[in-house]
VMD Tcl script that builds the backbone (N, CA, C; Angstrom):
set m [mol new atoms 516]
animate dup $m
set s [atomselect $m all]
$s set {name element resname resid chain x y z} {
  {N N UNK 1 A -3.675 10.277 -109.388}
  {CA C UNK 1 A -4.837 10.716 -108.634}
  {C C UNK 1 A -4.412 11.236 -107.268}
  {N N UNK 2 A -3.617 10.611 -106.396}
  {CA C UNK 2 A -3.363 10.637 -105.205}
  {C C UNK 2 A -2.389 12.491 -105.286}
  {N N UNK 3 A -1.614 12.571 -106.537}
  {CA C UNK 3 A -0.276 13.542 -106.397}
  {C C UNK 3 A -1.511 14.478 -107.018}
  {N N UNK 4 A -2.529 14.625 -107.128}
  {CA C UNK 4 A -3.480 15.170 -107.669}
  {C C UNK 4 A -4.693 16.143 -106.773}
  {N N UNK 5 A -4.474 14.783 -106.085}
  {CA C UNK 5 A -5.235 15.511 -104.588}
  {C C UNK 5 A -4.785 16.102 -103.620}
  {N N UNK 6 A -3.053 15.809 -103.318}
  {CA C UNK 6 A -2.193 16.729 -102.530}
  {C C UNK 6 A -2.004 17.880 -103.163}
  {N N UNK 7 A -1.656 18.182 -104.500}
  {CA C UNK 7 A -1.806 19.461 -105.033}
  {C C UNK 7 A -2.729 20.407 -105.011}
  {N N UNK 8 A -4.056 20.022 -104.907}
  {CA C UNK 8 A -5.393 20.376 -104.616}
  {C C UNK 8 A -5.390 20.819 -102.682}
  {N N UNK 9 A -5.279 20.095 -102.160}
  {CA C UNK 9 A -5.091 20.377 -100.993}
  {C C UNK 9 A -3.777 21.426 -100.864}
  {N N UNK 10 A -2.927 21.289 -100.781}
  {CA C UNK 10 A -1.923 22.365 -101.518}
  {C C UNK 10 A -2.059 23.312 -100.855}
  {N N UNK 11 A -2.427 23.648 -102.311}
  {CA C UNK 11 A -3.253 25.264 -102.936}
  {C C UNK 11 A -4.507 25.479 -101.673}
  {N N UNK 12 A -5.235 24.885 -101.416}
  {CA C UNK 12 A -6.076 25.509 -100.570}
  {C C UNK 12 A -5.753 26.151 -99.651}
  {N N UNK 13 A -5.102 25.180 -98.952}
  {CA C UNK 13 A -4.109 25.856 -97.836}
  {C C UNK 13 A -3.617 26.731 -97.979}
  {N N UNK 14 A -2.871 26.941 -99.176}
  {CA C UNK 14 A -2.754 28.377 -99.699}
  {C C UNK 14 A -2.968 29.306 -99.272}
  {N N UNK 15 A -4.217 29.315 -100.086}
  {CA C UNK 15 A -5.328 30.802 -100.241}
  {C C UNK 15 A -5.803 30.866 -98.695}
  {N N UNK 16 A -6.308 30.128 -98.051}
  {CA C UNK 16 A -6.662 30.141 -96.755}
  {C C UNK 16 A -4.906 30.976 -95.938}
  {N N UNK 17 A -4.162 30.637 -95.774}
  {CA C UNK 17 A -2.608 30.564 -94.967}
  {C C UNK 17 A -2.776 32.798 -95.609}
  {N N UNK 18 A -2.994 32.550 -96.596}
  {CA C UNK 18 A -2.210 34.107 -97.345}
  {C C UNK 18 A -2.927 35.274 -96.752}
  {N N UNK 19 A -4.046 35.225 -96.197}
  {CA C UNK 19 A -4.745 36.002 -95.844}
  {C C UNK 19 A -3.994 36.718 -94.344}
  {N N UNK 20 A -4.116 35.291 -93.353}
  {CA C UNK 20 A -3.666 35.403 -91.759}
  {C C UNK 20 A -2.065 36.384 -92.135}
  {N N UNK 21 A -1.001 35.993 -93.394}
  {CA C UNK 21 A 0.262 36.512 -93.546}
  {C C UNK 21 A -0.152 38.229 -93.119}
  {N N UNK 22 A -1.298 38.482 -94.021}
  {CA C UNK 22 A -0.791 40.179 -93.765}
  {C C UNK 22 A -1.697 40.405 -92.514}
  {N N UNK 23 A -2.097 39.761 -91.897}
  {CA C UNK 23 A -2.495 40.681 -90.867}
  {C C UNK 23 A -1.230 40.400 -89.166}
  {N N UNK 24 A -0.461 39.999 -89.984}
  {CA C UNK 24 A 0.997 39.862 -88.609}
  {C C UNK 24 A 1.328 41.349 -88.935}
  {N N UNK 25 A 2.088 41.712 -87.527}
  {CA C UNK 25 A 2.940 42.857 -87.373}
  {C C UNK 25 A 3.362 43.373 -88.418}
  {N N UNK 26 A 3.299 44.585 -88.877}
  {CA C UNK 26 A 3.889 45.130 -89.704}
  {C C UNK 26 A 5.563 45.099 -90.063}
  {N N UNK 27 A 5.841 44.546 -91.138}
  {CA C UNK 27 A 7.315 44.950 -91.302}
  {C C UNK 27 A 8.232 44.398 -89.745}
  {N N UNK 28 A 7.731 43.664 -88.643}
  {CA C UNK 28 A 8.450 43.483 -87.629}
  {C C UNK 28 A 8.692 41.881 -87.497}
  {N N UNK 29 A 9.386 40.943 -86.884}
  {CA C UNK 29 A 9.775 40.035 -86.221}
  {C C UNK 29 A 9.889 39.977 -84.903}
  {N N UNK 30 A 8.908 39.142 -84.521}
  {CA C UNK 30 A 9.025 38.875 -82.912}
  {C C UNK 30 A 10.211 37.964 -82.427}
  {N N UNK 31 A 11.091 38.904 -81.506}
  {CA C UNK 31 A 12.147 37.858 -81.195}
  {C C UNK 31 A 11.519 37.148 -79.687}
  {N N UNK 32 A 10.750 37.818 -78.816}
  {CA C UNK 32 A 10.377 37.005 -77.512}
  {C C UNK 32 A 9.131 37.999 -77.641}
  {N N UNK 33 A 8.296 36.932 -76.899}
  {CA C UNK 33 A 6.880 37.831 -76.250}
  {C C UNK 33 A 6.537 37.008 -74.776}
  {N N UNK 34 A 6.104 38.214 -73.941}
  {CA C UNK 34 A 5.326 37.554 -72.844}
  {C C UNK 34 A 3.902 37.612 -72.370}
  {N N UNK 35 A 3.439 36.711 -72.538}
  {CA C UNK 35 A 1.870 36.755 -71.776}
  {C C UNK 35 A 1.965 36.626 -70.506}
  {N N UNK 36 A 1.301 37.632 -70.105}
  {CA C UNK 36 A 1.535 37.595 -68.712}
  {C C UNK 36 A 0.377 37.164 -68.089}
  {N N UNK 37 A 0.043 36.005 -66.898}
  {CA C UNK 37 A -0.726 35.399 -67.110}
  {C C UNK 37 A -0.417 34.790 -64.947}
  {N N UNK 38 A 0.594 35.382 -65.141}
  {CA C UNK 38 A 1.196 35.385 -63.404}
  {C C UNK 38 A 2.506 35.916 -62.816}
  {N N UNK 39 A 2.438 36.123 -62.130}
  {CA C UNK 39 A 3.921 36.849 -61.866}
  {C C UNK 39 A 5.331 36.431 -61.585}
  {N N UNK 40 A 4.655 34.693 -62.271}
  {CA C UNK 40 A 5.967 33.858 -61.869}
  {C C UNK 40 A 7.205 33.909 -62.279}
  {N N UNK 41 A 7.294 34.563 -63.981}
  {CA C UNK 41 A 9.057 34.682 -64.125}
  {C C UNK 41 A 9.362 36.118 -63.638}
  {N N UNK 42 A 8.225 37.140 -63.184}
  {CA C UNK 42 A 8.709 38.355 -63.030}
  {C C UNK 42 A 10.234 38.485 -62.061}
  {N N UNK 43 A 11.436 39.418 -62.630}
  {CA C UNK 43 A 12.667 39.378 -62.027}
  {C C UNK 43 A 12.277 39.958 -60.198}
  {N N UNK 44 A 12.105 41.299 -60.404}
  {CA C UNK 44 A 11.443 41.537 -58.666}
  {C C UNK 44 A 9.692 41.557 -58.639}
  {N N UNK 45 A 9.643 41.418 -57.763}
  {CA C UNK 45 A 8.115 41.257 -57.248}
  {C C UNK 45 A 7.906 42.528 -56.490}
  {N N UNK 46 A 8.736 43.443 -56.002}
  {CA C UNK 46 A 8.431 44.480 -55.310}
  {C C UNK 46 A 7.384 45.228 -55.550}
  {N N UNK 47 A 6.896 45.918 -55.033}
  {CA C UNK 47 A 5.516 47.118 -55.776}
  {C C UNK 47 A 4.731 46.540 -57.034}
  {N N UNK 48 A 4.346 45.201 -57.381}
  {CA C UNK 48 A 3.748 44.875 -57.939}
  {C C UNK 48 A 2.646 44.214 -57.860}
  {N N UNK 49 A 1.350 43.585 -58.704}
  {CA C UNK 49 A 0.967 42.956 -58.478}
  {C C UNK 49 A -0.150 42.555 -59.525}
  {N N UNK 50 A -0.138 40.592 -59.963}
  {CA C UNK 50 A -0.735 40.569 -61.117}
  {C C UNK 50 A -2.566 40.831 -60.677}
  {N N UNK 51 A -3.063 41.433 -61.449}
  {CA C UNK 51 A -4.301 41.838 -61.640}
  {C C UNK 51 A -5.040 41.288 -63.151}
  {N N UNK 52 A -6.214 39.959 -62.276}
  {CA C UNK 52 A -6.771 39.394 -63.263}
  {C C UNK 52 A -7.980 40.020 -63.824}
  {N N UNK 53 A -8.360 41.030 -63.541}
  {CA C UNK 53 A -9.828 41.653 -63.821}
  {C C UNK 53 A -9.506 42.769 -65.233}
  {N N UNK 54 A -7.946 43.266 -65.211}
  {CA C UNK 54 A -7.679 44.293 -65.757}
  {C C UNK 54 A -6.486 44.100 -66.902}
  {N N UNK 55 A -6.869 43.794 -67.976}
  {CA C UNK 55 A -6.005 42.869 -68.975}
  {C C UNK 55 A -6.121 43.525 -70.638}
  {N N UNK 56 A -5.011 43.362 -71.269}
  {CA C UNK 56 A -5.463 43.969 -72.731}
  {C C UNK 56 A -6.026 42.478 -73.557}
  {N N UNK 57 A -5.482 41.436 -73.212}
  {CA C UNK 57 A -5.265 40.338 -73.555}
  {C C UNK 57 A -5.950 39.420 -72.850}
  {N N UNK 58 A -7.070 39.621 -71.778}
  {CA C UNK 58 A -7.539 38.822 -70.816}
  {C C UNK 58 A -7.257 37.671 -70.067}
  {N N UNK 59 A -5.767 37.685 -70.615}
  {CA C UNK 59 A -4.952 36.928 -69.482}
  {C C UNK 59 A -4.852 37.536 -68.450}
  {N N UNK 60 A -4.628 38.533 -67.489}
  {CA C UNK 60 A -4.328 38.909 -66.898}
  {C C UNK 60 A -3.144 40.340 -67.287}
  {N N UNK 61 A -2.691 40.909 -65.878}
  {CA C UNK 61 A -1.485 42.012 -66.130}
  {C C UNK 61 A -0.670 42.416 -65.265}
  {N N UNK 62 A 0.027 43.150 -64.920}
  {CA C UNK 62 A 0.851 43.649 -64.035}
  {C C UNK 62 A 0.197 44.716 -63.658}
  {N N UNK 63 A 0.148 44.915 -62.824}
  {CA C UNK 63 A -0.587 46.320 -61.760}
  {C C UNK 63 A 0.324 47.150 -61.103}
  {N N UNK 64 A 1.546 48.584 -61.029}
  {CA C UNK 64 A 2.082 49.085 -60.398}
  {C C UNK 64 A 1.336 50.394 -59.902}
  {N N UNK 65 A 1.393 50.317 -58.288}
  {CA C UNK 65 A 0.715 51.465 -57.472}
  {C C UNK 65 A 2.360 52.243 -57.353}
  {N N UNK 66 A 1.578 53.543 -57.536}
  {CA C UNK 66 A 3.149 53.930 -57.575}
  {C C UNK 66 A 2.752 55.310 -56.248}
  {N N UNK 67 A 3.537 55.782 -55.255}
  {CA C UNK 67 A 3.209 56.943 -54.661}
  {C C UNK 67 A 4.049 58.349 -54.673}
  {N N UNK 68 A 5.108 57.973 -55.676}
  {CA C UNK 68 A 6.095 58.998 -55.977}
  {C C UNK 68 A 6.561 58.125 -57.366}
  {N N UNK 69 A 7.674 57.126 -57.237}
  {CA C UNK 69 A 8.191 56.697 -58.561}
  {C C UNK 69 A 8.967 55.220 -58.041}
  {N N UNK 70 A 8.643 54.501 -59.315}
  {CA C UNK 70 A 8.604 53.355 -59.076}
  {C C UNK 70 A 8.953 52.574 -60.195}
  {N N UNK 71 A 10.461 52.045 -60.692}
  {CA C UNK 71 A 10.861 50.914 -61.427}
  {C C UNK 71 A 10.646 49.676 -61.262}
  {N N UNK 72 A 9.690 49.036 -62.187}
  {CA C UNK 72 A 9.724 47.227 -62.398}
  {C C UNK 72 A 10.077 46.930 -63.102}
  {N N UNK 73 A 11.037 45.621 -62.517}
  {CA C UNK 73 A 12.716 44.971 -63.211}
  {C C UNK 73 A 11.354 44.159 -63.446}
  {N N UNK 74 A 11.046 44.003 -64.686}
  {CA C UNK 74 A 10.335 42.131 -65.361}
  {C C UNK 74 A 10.808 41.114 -65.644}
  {N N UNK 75 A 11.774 41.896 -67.008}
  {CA C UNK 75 A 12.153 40.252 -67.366}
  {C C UNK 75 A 13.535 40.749 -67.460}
  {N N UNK 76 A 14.135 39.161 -68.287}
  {CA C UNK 76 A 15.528 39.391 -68.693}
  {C C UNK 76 A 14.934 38.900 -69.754}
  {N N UNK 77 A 15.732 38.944 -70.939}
  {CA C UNK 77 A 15.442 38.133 -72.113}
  {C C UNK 77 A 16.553 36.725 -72.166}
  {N N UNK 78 A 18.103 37.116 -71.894}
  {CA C UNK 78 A 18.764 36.438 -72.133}
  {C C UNK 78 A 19.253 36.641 -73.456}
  {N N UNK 79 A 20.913 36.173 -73.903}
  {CA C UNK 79 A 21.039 35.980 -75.408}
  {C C UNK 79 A 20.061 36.033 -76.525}
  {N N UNK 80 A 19.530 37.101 -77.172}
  {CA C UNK 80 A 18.623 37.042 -78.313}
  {C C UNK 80 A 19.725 36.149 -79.865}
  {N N UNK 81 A 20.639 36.490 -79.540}
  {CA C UNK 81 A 21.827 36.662 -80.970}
  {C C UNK 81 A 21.013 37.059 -81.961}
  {N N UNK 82 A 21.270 38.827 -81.812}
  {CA C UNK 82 A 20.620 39.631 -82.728}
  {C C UNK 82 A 21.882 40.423 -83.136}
  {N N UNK 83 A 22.257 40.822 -83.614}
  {CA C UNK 83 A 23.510 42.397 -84.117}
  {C C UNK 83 A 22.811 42.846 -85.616}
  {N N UNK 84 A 23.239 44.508 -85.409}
  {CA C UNK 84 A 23.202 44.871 -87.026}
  {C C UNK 84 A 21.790 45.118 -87.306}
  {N N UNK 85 A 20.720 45.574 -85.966}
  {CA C UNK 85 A 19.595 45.168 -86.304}
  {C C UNK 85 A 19.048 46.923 -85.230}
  {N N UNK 86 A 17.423 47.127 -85.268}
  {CA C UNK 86 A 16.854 47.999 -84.558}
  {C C UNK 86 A 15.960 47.069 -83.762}
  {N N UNK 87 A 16.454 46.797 -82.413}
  {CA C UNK 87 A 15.371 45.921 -81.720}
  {C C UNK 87 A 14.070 46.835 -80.775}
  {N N UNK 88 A 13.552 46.352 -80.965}
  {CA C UNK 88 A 12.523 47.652 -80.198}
  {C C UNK 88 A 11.582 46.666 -79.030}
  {N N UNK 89 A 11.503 47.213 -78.013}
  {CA C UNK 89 A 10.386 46.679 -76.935}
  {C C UNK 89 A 9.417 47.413 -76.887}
  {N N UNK 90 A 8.209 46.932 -76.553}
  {CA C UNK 90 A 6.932 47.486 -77.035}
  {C C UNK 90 A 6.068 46.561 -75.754}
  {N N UNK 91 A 5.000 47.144 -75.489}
  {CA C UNK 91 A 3.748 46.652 -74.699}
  {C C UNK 91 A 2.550 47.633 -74.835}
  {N N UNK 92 A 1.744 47.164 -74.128}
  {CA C UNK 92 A 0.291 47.946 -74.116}
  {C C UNK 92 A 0.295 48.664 -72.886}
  {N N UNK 93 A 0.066 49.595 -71.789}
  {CA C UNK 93 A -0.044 50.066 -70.666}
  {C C UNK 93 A -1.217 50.872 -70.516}
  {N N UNK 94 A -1.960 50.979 -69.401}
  {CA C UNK 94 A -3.180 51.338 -69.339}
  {C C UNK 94 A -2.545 52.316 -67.806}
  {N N UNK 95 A -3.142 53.982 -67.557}
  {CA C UNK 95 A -3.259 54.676 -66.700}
  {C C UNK 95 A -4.625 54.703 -66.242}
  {N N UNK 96 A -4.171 55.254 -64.453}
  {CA C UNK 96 A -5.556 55.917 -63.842}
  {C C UNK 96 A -5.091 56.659 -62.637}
  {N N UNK 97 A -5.781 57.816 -63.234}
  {CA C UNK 97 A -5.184 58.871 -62.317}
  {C C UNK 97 A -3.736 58.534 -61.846}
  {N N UNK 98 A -3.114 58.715 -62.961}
  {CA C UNK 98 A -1.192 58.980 -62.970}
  {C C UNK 98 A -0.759 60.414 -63.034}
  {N N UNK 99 A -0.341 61.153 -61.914}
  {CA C UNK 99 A 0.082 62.520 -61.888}
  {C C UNK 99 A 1.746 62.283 -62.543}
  {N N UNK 100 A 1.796 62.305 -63.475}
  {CA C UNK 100 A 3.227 62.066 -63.916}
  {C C UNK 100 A 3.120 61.441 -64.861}
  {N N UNK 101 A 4.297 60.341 -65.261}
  {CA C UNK 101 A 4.497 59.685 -66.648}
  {C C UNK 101 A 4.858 58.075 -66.310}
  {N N UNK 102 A 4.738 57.315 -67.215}
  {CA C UNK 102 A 5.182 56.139 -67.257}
  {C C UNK 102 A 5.614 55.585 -68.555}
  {N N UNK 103 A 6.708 55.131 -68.844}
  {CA C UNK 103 A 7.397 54.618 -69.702}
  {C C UNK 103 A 8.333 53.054 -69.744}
  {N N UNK 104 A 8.652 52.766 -71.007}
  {CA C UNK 104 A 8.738 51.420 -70.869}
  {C C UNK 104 A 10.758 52.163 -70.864}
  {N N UNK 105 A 11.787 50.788 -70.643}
  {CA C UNK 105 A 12.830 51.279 -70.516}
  {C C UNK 105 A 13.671 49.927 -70.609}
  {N N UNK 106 A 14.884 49.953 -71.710}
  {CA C UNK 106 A 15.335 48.617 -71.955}
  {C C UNK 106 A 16.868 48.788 -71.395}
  {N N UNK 107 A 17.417 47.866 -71.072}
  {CA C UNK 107 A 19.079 47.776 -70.940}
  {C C UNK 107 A 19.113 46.667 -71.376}
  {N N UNK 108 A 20.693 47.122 -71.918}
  {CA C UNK 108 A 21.034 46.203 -73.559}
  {C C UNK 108 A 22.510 45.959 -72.535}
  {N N UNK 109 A 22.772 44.522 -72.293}
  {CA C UNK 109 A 24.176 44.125 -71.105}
  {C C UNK 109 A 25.025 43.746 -72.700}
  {N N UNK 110 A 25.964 44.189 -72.222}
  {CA C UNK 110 A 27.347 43.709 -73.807}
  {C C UNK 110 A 28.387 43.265 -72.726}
  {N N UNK 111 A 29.036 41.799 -73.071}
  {CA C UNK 111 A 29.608 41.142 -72.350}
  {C C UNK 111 A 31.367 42.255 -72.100}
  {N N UNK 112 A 31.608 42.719 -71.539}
  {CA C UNK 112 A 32.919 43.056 -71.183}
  {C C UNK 112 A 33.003 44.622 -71.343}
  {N N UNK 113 A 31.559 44.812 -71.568}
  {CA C UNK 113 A 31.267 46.422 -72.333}
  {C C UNK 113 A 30.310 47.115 -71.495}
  {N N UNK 114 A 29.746 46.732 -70.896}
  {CA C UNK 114 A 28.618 46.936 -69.395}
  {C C UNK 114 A 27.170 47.220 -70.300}
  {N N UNK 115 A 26.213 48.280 -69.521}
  {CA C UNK 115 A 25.210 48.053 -69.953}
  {C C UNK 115 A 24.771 49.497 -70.742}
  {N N UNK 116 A 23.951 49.359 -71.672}
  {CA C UNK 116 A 23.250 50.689 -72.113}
  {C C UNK 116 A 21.976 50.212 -72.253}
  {N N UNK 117 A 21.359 51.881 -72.013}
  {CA C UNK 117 A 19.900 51.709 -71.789}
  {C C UNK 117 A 19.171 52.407 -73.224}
  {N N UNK 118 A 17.976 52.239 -73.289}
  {CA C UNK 118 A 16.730 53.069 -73.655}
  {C C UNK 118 A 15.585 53.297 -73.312}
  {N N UNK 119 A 15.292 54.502 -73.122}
  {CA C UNK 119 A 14.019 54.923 -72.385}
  {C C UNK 119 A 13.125 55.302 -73.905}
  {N N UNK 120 A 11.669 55.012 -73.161}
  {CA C UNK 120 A 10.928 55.632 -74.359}
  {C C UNK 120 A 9.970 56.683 -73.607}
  {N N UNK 121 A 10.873 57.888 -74.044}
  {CA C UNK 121 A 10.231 58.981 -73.434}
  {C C UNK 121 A 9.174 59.588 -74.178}
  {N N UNK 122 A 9.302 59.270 -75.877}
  {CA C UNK 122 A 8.567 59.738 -77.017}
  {C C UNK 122 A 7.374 58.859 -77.093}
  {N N UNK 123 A 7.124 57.508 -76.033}
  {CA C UNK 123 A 5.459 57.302 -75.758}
  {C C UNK 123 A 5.354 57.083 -74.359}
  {N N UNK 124 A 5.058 57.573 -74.109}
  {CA C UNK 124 A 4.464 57.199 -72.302}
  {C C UNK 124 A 2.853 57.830 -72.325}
  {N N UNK 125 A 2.649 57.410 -70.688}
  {CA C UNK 125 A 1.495 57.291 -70.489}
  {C C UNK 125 A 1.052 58.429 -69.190}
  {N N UNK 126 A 0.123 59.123 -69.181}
  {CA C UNK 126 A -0.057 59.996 -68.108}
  {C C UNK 126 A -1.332 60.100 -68.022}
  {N N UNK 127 A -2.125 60.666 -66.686}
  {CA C UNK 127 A -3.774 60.811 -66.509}
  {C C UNK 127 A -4.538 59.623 -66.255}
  {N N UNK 128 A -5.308 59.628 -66.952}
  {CA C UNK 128 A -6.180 58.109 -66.984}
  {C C UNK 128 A -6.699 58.104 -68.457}
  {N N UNK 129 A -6.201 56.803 -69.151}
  {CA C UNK 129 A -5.824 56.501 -70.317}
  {C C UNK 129 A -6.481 54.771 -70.589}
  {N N UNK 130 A -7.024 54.556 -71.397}
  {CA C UNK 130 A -6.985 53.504 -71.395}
  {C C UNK 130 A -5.958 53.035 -72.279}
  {N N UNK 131 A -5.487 51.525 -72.788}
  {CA C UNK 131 A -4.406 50.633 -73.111}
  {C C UNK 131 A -4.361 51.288 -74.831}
  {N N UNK 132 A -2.881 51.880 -74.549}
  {CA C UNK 132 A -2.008 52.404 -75.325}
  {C C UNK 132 A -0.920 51.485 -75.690}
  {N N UNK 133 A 0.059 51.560 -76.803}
  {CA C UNK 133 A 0.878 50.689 -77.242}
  {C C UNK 133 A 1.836 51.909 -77.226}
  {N N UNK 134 A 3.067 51.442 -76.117}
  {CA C UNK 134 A 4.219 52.021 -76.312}
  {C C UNK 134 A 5.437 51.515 -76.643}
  {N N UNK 135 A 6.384 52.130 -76.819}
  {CA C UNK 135 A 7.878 51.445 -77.119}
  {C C UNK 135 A 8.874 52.244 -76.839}
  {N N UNK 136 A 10.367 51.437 -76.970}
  {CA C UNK 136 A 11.349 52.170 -76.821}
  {C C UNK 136 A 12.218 51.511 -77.842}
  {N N UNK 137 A 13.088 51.614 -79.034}
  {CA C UNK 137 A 14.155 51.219 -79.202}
  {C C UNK 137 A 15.616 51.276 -79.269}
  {N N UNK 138 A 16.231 50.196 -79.661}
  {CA C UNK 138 A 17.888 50.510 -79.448}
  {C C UNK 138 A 18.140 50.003 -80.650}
  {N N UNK 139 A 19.283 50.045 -81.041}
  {CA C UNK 139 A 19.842 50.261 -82.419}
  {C C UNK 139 A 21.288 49.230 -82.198}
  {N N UNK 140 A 21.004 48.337 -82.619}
  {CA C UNK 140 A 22.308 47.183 -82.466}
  {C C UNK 140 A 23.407 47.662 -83.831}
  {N N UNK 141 A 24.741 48.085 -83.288}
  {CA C UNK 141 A 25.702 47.756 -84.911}
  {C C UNK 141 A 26.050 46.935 -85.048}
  {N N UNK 142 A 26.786 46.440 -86.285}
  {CA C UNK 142 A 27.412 44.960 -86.631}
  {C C UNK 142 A 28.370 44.571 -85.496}
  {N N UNK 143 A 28.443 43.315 -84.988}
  {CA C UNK 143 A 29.045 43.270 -83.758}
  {C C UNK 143 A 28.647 43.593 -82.125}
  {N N UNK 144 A 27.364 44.025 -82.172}
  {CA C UNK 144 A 26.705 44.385 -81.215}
  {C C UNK 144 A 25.715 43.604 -81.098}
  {N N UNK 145 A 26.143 42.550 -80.205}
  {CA C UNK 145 A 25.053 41.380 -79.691}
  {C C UNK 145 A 24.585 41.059 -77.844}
  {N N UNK 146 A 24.231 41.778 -77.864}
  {CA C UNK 146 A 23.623 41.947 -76.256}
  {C C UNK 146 A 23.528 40.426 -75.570}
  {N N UNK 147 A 24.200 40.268 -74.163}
  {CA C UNK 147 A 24.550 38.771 -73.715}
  {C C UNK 147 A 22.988 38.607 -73.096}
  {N N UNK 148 A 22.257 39.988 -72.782}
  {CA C UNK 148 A 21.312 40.143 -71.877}
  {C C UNK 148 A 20.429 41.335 -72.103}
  {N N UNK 149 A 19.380 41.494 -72.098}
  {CA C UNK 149 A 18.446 42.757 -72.052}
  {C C UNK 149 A 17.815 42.906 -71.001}
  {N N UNK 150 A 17.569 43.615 -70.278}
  {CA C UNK 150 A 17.140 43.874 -69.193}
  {C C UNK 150 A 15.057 44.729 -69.491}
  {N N UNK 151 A 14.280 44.252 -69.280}
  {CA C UNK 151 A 12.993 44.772 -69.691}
  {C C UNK 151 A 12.651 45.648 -67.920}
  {N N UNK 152 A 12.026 46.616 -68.532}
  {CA C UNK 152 A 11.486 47.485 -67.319}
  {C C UNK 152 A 10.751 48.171 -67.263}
  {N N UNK 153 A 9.826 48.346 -66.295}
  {CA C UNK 153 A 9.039 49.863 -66.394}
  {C C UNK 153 A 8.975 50.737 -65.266}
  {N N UNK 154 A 9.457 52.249 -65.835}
  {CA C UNK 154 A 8.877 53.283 -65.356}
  {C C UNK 154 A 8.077 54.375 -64.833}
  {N N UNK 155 A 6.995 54.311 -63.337}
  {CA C UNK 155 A 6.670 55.270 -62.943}
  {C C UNK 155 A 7.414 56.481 -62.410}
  {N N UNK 156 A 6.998 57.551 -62.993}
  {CA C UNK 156 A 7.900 58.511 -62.397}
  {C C UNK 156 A 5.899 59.505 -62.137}
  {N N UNK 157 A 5.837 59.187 -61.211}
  {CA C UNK 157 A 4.778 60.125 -60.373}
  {C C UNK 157 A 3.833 59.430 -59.558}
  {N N UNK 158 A 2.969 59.736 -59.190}
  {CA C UNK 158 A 2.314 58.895 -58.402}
  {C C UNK 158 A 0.616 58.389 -59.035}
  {N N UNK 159 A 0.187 57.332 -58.930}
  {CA C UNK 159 A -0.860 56.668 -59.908}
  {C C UNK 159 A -0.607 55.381 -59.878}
  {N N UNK 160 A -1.847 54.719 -60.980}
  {CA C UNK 160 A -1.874 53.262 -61.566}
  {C C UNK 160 A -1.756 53.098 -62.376}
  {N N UNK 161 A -0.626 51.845 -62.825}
  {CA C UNK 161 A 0.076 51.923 -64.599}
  {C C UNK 161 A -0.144 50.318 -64.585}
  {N N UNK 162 A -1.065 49.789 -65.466}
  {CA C UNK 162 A -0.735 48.310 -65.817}
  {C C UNK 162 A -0.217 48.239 -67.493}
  {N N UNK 163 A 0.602 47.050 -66.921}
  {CA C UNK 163 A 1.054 46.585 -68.371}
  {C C UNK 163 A 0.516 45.219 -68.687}
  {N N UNK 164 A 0.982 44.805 -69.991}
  {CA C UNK 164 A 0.496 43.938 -70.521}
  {C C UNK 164 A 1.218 43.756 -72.117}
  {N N UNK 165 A 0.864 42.294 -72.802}
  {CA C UNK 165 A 0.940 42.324 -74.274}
  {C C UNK 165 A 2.728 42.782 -74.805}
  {N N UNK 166 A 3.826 42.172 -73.780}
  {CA C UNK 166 A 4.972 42.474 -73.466}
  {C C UNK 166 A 5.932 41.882 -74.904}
  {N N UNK 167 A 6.529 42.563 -75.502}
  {CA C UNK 167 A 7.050 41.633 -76.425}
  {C C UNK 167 A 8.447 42.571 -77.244}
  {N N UNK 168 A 9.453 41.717 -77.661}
  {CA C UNK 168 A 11.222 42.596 -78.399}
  {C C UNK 168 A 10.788 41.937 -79.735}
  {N N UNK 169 A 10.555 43.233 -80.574}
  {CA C UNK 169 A 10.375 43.055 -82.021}
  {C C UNK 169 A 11.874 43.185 -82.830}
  {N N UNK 170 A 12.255 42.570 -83.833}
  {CA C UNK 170 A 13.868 43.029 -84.941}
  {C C UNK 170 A 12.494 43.649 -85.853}
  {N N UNK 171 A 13.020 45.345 -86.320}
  {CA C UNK 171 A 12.306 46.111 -87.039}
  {C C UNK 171 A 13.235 45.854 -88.478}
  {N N UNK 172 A 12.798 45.592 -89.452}
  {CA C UNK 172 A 13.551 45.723 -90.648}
  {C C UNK 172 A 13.734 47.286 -91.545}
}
mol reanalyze $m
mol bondsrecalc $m
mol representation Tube
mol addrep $m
């Protein structure tokens, strides 16, 4: 009776669990995500500032006033131990009145090998836009395990770019 009723329970769980499966990310794995929710692990604080009114996620976001062009260092990730893989960074970013572009931009640190970057020039954000999902990726080969990633974003003009919904997907 008892191995009767855990089987029963089981299965429910089941059918309930199978549904939530397909509505995750497509085909992706989240290796880190950030809610941003304050600006406390942000790497510089310069030209920034968190803005709770203006959110994809209603946690809050990052707010950059930009008056020409303007890089924010966010995060680091630290050791993912990923190789052999397409890691891609991705967020949501929202414009207003941006005379120019804004893009997300990763550096990939390789211990004794220095750093390489990726820009994602093929989504950015310009004008006044509401919250778009952009990305950039890099392409790890076998043996290519980044000690460090460097997360960032790019104003290159003058405007308001918030981000939000921050997260390094392994694309299969």
């Amino acid at each position: 009776m008892l191995k009767t009723s855990f089987v029963i329970v089981m299965l429910f769980s089941l059918v309930i669990l199978i549904p939530s499966c397909e509505t995750r990310e497509s085909s992706d794995d989240i290796l880190c995500e950030y809610k941003i929710d304050s600006l406390e692990n942000i790497i510089e604080k310069d030209n920034i500032e968190f803005d709770r009114e203006i959110s994809y996620d209603n946690n809050g976001s990052i707010k950059i006033v930009s008056r020409d062009q303007a890089v924010a260092y966010l995060y680091d990730t630290g050791d993912l131990d990923i190789e052999n893989a397409v890691i891609i960074y991705k967020a949501k970013l929202k414009a207003e009145n941006l005379e120019g572009t804004a893009y997300l931009q990763m550096w990939c640190v390789f211990e004794g090998k220095g750093e390489y970057f990726s820009r994602g020039l093929d989504f950015t954000v310009s004008g006044t836009k509401d919250w778009i999902e952009v990305q950039t990726p890099f392409m790890l080969k076998k043996g290519e395990n980044p000690v460090n990633i460097k997360l960032q974003i790019v104003v290159a003009g003058s405007g308001t770019v918030w981000i939000d919904d921050i997260k390094i997907v392994k694309s299969r």
